[in-house]
Structures are given as C-alpha cells and as structure tokens.
C-alpha positions as CSV (number, residue, x, y, z in Angstrom):
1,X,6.5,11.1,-97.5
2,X,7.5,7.9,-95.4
3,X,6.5,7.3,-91.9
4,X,10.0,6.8,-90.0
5,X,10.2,3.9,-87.1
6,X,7.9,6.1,-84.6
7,X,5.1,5.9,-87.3
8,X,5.4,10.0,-88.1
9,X,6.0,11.0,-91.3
10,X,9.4,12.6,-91.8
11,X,10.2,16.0,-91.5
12,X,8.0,16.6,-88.1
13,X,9.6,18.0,-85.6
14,X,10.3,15.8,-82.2
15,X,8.0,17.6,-80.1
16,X,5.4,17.9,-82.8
17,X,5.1,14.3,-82.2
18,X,2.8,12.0,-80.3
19,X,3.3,11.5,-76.7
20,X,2.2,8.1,-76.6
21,X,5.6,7.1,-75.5
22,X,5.0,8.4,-72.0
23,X,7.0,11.6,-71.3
24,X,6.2,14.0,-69.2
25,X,2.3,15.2,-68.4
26,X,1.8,18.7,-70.6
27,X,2.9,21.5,-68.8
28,X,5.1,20.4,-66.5
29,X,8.8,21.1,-66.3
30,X,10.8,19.4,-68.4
31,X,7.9,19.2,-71.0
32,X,9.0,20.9,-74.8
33,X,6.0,22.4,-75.8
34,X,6.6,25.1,-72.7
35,X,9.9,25.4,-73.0
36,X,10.9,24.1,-69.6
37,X,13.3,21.5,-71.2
38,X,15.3,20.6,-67.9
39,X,13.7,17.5,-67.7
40,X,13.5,17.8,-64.0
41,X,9.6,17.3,-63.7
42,X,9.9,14.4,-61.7
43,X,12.3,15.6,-58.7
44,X,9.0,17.6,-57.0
45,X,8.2,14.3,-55.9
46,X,11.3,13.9,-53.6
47,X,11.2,17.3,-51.8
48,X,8.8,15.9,-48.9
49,X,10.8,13.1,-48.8
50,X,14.4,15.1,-48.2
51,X,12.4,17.7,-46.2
52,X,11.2,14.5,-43.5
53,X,15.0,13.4,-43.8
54,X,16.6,16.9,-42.6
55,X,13.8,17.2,-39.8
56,X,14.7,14.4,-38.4
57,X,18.7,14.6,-38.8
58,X,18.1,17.8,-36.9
59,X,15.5,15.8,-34.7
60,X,18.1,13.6,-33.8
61,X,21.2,16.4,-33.4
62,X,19.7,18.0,-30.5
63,X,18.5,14.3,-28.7
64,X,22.2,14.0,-28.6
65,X,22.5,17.8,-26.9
66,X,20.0,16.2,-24.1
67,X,22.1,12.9,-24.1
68,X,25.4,15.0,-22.7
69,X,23.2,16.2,-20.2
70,X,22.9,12.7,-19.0
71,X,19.5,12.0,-20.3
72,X,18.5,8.6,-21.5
73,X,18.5,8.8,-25.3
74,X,15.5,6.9,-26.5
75,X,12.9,8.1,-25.9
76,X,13.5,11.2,-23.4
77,X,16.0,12.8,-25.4
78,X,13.7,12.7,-28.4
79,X,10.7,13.7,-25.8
80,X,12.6,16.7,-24.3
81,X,13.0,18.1,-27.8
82,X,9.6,18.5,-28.6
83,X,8.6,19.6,-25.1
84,X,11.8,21.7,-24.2
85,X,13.7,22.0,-27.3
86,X,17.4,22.4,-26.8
87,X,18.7,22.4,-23.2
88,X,19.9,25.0,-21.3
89,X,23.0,25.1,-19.3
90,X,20.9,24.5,-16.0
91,X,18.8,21.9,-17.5
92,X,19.7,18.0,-18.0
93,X,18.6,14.9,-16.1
94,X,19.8,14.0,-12.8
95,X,22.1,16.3,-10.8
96,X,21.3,19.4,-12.9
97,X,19.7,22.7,-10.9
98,X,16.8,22.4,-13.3
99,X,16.0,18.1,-13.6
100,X,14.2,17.9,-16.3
101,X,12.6,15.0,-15.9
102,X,10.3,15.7,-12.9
C-alpha cells in the first residue's frame, strides 16, 4: 500500500484517520466517530453571547416605555426598569399621580 498526501495509507477510511489536522475535540457535536456529523460544535460558544444581546434589546424596549412617560432616558429609564419594571398607567415622571422619581 502507498501513503496518499495526508501520510495514511490508502483504503482507510476518513474518520479512521488522525486528527492532527485540528477538527473538532472527540465527542463533541459535529465529531464522526459519534455520529453527531452537523458540524455545529462550535456555535455553543455564541449562545451567551446572543442570550446578553436579547436581554438587553428587551432592556432597552421597555427604557423607551418609561421614556413616553416623560422620563429622562439615560440612565432613569434604564434605572426604573430594574427597580419598577414596566410602567403602569399611573406611573411616569413629572405630572403622573404616581412620580416615580421621588
């Protein structure tokens, strides 16, 4: 038998091969030898990442709910999220029954 360009001799199988060539750790998704041949092993990594992105889209969507109650936007409206959440229809800043901001 000849070795072929990888330096295996022919008639091995591709996942019967070395994997010096740095794939994915064994085990993981996307690795042959499980079976988990998506080749997605890598995207786990990114799930914090979109998880901190959608907190603070949603962070941001109900500042703007404080803002139309004529709340300054940076930093109160941000502020009155995490201490009052979303406002109700008697709360806001300034001439609301429930000012906030006192």
């Amino acid at each position: 038998m000849r070795p072929d360009d990888a330096g295996e001799p022919e008639g091995r199988r591709p996942w019967e091969r070395s994997t010096a060539h740095g794939g994915p750790p064994p085990g993981s998704a996307g690795d042959p030898r499980t079976g988990n041949g998506d080749g997605a092993w890598h995207t786990t990594r990114s799930v914090p990442s979109i998880v901190v992105v959608v907190l603070i889209v949603l962070w941001t969507v109900f500042a703007v709910q404080w803002k139309e109650k004529d709340c300054a936007f940076v930093p109160t409206s941000y502020l009155l999220v995490l201490t009052h959440g979303t406002p109700s229809i008697f709360e806001g800043c300034g001439d609301y029954p429930v000012d906030v901001t006192d």
